[in-house]
C-alpha positions in Angstrom: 1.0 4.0 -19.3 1.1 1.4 -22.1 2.3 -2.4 -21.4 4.2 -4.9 -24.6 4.8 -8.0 -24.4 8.0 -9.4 -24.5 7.4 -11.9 -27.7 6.5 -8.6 -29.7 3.4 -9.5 -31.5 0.2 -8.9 -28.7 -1.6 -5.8 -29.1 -0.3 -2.9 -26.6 -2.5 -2.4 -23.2 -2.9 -0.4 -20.6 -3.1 -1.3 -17.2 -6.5 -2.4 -16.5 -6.0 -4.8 -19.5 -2.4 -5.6 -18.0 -4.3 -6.8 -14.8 -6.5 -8.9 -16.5 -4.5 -10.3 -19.7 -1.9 -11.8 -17.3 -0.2 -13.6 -19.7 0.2 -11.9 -23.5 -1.6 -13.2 -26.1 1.9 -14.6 -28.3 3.0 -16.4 -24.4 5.0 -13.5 -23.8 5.1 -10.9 -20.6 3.8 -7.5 -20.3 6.2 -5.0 -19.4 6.0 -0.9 -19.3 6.8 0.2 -22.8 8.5 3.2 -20.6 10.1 2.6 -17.2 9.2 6.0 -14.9 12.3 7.5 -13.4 12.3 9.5 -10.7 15.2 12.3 -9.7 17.6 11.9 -6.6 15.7 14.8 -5.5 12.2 13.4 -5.6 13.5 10.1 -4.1 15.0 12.0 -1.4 11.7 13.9 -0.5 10.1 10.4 0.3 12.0 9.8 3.7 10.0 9.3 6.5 6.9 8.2 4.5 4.6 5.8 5.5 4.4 3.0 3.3 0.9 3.3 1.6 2.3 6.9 0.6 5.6 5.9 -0.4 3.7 3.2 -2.6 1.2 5.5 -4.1 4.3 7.5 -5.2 6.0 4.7 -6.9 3.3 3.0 -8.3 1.3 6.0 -9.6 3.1 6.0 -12.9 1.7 2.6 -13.5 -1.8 3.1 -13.3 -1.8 6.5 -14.8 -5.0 6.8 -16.9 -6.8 3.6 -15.4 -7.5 4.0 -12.1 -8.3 7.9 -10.5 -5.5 9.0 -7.6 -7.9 8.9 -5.1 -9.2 5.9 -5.6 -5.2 4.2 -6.0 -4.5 5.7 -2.2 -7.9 4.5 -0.6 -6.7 0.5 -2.2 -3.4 1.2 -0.8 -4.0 2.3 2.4 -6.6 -0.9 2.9 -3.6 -2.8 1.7 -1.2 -2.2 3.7 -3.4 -1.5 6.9 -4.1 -5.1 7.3 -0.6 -5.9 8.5 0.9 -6.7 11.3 4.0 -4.1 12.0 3.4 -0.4 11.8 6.5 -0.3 9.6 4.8 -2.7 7.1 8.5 -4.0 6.4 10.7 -2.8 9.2 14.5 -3.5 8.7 16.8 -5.7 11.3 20.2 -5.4 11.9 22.3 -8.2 11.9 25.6 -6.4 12.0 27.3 -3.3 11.2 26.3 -2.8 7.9 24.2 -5.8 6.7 20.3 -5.8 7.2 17.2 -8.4 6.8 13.9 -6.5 5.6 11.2 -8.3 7.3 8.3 -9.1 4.7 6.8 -11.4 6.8 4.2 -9.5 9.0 1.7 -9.7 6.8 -1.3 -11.8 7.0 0.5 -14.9 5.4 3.9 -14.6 7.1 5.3 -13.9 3.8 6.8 -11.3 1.1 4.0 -12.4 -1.1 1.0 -10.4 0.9 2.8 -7.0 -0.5 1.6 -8.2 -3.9 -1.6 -10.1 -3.8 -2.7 -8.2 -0.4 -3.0 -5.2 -3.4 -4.0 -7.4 -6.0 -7.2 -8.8 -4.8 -8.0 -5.4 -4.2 -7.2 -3.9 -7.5 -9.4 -6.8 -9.2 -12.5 -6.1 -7.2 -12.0 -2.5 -8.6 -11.5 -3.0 -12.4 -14.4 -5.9 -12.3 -17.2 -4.0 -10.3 -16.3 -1.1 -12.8 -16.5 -3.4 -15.9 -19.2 -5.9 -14.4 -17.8 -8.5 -15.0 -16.5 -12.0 -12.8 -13.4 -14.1 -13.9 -11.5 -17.1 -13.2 -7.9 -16.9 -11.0 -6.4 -20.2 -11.6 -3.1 -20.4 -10.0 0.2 -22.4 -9.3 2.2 -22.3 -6.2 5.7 -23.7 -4.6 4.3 -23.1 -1.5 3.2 -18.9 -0.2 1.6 -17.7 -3.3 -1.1 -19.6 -2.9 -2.0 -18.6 0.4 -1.5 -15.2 -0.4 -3.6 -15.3 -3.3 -6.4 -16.8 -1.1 -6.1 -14.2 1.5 -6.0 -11.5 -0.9 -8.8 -12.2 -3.1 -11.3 -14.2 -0.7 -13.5 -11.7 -0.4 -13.0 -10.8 -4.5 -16.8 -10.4 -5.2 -16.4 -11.2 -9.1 -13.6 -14.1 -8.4 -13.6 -17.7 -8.5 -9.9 -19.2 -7.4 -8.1 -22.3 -8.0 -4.9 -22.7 -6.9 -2.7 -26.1 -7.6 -0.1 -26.9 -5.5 2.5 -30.3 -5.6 1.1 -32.8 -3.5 2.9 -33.3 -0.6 5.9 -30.5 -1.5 4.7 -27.6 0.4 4.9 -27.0 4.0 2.3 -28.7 7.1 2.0 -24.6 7.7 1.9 -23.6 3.8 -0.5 -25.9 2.8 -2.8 -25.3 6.1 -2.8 -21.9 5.2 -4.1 -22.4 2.1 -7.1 -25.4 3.0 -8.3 -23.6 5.6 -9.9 -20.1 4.3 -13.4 -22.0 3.1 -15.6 -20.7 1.0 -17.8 -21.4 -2.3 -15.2 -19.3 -4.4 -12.1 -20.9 -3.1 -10.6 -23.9 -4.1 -7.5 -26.1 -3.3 -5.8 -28.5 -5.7 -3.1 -31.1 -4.8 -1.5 -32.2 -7.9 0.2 -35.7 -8.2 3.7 -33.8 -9.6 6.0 -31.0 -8.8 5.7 -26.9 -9.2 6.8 -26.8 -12.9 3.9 -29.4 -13.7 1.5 -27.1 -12.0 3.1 -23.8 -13.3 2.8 -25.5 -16.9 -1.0 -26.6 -16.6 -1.6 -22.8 -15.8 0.4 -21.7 -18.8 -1.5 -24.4 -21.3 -4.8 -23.1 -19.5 -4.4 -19.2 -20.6 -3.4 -20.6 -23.8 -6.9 -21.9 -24.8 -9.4 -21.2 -22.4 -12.0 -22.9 -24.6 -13.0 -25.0 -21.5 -14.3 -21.9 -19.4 -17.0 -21.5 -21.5 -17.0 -17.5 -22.0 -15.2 -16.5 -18.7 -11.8 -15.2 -18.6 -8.8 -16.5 -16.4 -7.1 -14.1 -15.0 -3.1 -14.9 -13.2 -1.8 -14.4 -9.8 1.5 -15.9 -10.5 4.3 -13.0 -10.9 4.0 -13.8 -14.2 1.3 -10.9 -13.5 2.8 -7.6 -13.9 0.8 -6.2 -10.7 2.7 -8.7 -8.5 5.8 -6.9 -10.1 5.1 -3.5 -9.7 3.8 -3.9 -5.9 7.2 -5.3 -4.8 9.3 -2.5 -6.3 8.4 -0.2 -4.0 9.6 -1.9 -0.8 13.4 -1.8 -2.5 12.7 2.2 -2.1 11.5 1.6 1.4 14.5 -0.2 2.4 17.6 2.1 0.8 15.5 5.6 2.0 15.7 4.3 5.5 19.4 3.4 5.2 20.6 7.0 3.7 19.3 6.3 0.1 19.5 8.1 -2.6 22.8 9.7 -1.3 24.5 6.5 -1.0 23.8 3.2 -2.7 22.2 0.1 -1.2 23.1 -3.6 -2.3 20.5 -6.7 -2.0 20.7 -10.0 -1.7 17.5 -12.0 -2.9 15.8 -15.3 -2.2 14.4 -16.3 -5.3 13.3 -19.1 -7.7 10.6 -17.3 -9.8 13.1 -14.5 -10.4 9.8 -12.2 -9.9 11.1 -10.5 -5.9 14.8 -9.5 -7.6 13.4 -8.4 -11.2 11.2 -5.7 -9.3 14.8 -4.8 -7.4 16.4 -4.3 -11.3 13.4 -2.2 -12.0 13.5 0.4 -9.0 17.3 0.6 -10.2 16.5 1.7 -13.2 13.6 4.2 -12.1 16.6 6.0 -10.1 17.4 3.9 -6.9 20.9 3.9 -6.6 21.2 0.1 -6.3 25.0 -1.3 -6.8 24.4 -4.8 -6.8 21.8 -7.9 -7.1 22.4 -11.1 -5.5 20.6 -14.4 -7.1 20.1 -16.6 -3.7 18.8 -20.0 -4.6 18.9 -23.6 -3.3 20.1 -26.8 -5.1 17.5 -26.2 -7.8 20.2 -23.5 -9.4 19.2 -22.6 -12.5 19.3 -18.7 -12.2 23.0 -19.3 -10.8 24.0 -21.8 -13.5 23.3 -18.7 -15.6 24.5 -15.7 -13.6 27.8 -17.8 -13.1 28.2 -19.5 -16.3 25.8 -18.4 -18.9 23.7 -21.8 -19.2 20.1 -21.6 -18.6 19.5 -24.7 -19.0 16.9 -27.5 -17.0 17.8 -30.0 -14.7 15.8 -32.5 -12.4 13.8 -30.8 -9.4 15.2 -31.6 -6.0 12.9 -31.2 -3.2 14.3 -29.1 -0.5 14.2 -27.0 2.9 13.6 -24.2 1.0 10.4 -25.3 -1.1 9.6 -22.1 -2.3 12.5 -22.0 -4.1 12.2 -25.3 -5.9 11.2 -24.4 -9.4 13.1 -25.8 -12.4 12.4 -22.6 -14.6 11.8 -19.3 -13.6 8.9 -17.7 -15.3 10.2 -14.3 -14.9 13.7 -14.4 -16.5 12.3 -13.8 -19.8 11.4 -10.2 -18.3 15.2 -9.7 -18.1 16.4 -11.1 -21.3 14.1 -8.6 -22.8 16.1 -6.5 -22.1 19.4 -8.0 -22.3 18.4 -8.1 -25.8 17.7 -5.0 -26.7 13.9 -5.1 -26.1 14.2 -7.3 -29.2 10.8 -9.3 -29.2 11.0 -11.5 -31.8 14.9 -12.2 -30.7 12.8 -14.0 -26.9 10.5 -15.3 -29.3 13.0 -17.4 -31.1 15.4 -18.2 -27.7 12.4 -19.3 -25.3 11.5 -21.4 -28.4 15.0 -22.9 -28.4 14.4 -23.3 -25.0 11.2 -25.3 -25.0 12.7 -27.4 -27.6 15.6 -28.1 -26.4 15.8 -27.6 -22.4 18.7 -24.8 -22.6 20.4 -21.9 -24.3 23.3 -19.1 -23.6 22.9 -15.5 -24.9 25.5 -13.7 -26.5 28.6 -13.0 -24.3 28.5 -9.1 -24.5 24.8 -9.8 -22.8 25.5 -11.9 -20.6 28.8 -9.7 -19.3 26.2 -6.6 -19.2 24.2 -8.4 -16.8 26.9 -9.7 -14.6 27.8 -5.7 -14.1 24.9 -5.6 -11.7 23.5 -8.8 -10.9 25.9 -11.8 -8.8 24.2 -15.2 -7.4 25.2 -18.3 -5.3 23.3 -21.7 -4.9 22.7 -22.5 -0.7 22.3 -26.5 -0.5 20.3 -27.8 2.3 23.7 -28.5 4.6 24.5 -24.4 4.2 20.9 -23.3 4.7 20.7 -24.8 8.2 24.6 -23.6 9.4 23.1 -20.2 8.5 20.4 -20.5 10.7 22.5 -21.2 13.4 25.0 -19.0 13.0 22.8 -15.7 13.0 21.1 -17.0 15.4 24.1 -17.6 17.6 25.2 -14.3 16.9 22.9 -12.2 17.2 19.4 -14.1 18.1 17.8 -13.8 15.2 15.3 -17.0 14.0 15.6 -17.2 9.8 13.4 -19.5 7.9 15.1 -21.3 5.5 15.1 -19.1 2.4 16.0 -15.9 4.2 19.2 -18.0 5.5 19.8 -18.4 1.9 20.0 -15.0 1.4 21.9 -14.0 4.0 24.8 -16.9 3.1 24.2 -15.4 -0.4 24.9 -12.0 1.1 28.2 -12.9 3.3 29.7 -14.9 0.1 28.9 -12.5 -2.6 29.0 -8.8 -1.4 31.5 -6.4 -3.3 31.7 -4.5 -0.9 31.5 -3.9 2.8 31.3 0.1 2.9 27.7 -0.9 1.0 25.0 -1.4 3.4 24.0 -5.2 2.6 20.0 -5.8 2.5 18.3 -9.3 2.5 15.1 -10.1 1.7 13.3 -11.5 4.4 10.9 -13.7 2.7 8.9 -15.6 4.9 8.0 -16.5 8.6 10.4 -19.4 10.1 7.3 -20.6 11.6 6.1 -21.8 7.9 9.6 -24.1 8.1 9.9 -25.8 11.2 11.8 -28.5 10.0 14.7 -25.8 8.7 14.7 -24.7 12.3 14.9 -27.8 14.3 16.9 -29.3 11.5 19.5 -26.1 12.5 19.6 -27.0 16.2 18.4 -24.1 17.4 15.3 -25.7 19.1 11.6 -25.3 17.8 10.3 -23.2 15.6 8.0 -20.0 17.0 4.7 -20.3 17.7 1.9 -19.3 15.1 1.0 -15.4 15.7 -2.3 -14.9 17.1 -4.5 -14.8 14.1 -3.2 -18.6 13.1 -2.8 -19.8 16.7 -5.5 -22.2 15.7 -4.2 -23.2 12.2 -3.9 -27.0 13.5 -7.5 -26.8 14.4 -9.2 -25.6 11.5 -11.0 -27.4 9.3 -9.3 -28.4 5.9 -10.6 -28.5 2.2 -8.5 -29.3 -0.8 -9.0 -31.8 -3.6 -6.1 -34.5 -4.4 -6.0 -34.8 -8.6 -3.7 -36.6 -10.9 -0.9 -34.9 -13.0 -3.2 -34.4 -16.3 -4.4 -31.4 -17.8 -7.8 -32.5 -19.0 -8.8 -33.5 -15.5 -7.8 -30.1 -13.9 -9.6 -28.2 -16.6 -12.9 -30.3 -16.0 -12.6 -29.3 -12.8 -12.4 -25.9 -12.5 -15.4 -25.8 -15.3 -17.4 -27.9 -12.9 -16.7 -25.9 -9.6 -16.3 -22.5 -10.8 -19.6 -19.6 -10.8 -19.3 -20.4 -6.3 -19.5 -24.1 -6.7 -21.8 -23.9 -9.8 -20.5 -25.2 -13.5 -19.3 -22.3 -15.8 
């Protein structure tokens, strides 16, 4: 399997590289130069699976030629043995024919342990083989950093840094996060929002002249591992509910647009999918697009749904790859125009191809919380906030109700105990077991200002467990 980028002008890799590379060398993405596909047949022969085989049958096509079969199932069923639900992501009924996939039993409480639960692993592999240690530095609007921490914190060849906003992520998000000590792990609280944090990373893998020989290495979805581990539980979800004989429609929180470009993917390797729902909070950009065709920035508004408050979503670009035609240069030139000027359309023939599959809705605060209460009125079912999302996103967009409706069930509600009480539906849960003590625990995180040059001096000074690079 060979990986481009969608800029056109880095050098084709293959997965190992992929891993590593993160970002391409021209600031593009790396995607398969050829999607896998499998028949209805072989999708069909997957019911009853457990997930670490499923996975190994979805992802194998990936890593062809970089990392040996056996190896790929002994990673995979380490990765998925660690959480908390036999199932790994059982489904819950709401009501007749709509459905919330539970993500959340992982060691995080959220959809983000499918990925980096697998990627810590798969780093550890590649680097022991190739002796070498690297750099993660990282940006998070509030469960990718603690999933990136739990994943690779006992990565022998890693040192981490992950920045997230000061003050913007959950009590429970950022505890997660502060708490897992140790001389390769650290916390930074920037003085600014997601995007400034997400942008420092991106100027970072541009010219890593400050790391002095070592190589960063991404965790963001901008990674195409974090991609390829959530495609498979789209397969999980539409097997169990009479896929491939019949089609399966989700509804997706999302900001990064990273969770629902894996779902377009497994559509197009053979999962009869029928539609993709955008589900996003007041910070709208994906729907301003979906609904009108202007991707365009606007200011950040903080929100009940922090994960979701990102003013541009890294992953789109994967998408309007292929919207154009696979045309590099073409995403060159409009995520140029974009830089420049804060916004563009595409072509309408482009953007009517992509409203054939994909519809979307923006959930403001007000909406988020009625949705809360009202699945949990009927049915007793506790959402955090972005799941609620989904599920408004789900009721408001579906095309139809002979089509079982699946959302995503992101994250934990008790990460959001403010959605919850704010909903009126009393407190939130109590922590599971293995965070019962979260509140406890001793905390470790450095507060710096909103400047590049500082957060680069930084990570020199702290990486090599606590020694300079």
């Amino acid at each position: 399997m060979r990986y481009i980028s969608t800029r056109g002008q880095a050098p084709a890799l293959n997965f190992e590289d992929v891993l590593l590379a993160g970002l391409a060398s021209d600031g593009g993405l790396y995607v398969p130069e050829n999607l896998p596909r499998f028949t209805q047949e072989e999708i069909a022969s997957w019911a009853g699976l457990p997930y670490h085989e499923l996975a190994f049958r979805v992802m194998r096509p990936f890593v062809a030629g970089s990392i040996a079969d056996a190896d790929f199932k002994k990673i995979l069923e380490e990765t998925y043995g660690v959480f908390a639900h036999n199932a790994v992501a059982p489904l819950r009924q709401l009501n007749g024919n709509e459905w919330v996939l539970e993500l959340f039993h992982g060691p995080t409480l959220a959809f983000k342990d499918f990925a980096l639960q697998l990627l810590g692993r798969l780093l550890d592999h590649v680097l022991s083989k190739r002796g070498e240690r690297v750099v993660i530095m990282g940006a998070t609007s509030g469960d990718t950093g603690s999933a990136a921490i739990e994943g690779c914190k006992a990565c022998e060849h890693v040192d981490i840094f992950i920045m997230h906003p000061h003050n913007r992520v959950s009590e429970v998000q950022r505890r997660q996060m502060t708490t897992i000590l140790g001389d390769n792990i650290h916390n930074i609280a920037v003085e600014g929002n997601f995007d400034d944090c997400q942008e420092m990373v991106k100027a970072s893998f541009a010219d890593q002249g400050f790391l002095k020989g070592t190589r960063l290495v991404a965790v963001n979805s901008i990674n195409w591992a974090r991609i390829m581990a959530q495609i498979v539980y789209y397969f999980h979800a539409a097997i169990q509910l009479g896929g491939p004989a019949r089609s399966v429609a989700f509804s997706v929180p999302t900001g990064n647009f990273g969770d629902i470009f894996a779902g377009y993917l497994a559509r197009n390797m053979g999962l009869p999918i029928s539609q993709l729902i955008v589900a996003t909070n007041r910070n709208d950009i994906l729907h301003r697009f979906m609904s009108g065709n202007q991707y365009v920035k606007d200011t950040l508004h903080p929100t009940l749904s922090p994960s979701m408050d990102i003013m541009v979503s890294s992953n789109f670009e994967r998408l309007l790859f292929d919207l154009h035609g696979r045309n590099g240069a073409a995403i060159a030139n409009l995520m140029d125009t974009f830089k420049q000027g804060g916004g563009f359309s595409v072509e309408e023939d482009r953007w009517t191809e992509a409203r054939k599959l994909f519809d979307s809705l923006a959930v403001d605060d007000a909406a988020t919380c009625e949705t809360i209460a009202e699945v949990y009125n009927e049915c007793g079912e506790l959402l955090d906030p972005h799941t609620a999302i989904g599920v408004r996103a789900a009721r408001e967009c579906r095309r139809s109700l002979a089509t079982p409706m699946v959302t995503l069930g992101t994250a934990h509600p008790v990460k959001f105990p403010e959605a919850v009480e704010k909903a009126g539906v009393g407190q939130a849960p109590a922590l599971p077991p293995h965070l019962a003590d979260l509140f406890q625990r001793e905390e470790r995180c450095t507060v710096l200002p909103n400047d590049l040059k500082q957060i680069q001096t930084f990570v020199s000074q702290h990486g090599n467990r606590g020694k300079p690079l």
